[in-house]
MIROFI-166679 format. One record per residue (C-alpha): z, x, y; residue in one letter. Coordinates in Angstrom, 1 decimal, padded with zeros to 4 digits. Layout:
% MIROFI-166679
Z, X, Y, A
...
END
This chain:
% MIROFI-166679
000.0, 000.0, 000.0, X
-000.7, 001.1, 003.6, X
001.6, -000.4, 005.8, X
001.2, -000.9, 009.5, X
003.8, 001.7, 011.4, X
006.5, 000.6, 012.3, X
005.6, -003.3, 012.2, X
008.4, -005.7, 012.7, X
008.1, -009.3, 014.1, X
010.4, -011.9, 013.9, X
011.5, -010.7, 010.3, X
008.0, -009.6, 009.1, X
007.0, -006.5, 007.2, X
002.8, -006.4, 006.6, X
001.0, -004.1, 004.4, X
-002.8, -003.8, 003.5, X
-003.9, -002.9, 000.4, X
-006.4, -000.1, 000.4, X
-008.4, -001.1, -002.4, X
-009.3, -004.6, -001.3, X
-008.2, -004.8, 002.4, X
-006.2, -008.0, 002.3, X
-003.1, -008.0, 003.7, X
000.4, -008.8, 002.3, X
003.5, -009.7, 004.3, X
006.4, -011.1, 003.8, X
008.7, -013.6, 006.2, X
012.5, -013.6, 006.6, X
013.4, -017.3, 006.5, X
016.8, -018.8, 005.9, X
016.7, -019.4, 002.8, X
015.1, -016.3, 001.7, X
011.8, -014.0, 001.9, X
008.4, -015.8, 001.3, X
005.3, -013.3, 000.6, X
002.0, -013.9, 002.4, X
-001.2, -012.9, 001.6, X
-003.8, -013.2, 004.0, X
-007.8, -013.2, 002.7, X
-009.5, -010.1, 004.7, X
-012.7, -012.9, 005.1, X
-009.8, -014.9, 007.1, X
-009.1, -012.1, 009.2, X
-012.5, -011.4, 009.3, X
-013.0, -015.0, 011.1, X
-010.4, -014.1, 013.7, X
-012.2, -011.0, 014.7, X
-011.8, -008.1, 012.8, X
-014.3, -005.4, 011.5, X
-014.9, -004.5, 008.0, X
-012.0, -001.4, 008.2, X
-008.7, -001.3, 007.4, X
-007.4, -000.1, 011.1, X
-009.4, -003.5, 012.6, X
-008.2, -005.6, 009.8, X
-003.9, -004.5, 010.5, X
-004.8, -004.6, 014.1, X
-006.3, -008.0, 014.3, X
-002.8, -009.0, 012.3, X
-000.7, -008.0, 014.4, X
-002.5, -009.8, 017.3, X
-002.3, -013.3, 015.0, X
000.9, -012.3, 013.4, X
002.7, -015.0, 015.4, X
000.6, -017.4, 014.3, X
000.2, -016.6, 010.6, X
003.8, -016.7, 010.7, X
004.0, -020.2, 011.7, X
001.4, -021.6, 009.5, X
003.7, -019.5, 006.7, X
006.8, -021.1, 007.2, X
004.8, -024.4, 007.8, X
003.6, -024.1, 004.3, X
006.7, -022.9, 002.3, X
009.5, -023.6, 004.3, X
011.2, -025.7, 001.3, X
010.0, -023.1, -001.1, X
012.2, -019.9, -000.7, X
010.6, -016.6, -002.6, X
007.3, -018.6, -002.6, X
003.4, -016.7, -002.4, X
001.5, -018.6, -000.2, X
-002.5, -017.5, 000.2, X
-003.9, -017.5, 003.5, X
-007.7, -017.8, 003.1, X
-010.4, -018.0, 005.8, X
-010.8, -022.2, 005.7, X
-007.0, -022.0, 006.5, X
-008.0, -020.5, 009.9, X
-008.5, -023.2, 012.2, X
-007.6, -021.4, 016.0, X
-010.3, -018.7, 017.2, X
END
């Protein structure tokens, strides 16, 4: 795993894979962590290039809200993957 340096918000640690470029994080919530795993082609639609340094960079800039949508999705489900993919994406 590569993960992004020093990368903290709200509770979140992120991490790209290197083989396959989609990212992994995982939210802090009151009842416990829930992992998140975000299609590349999803951050692809946001903006990113094709490279892993685009990819961590256009995370960070949706971070906040991936993290919603995230807690929206699982917030009764505590150690629960949820799978961000690219149809999931609705803001630009």
């Amino acid at each position: 795993m590569i993960r992004l340096a020093d990368h903290q918000h709200r509770g979140v640690d992120a991490a790209a894979t290197a083989a396959s470029q989609d990212l992994t994080t995982r939210i802090v919530t009151p009842q416990g962590w829930v992992q998140v795993d975000i299609d590349k082609e999803a951050l692809l639609r946001l903006g990113a290039h094709d490279e892993a340094a685009s990819l961590q960079a256009t995370l960070s800039r949706h971070l906040p809200r991936i993290h919603a949508l995230a807690l929206q999705l699982a917030w009764r489900e505590p150690g629960a993957t949820i799978r961000i993919r690219e149809d999931d994406i609705w803001w630009p």
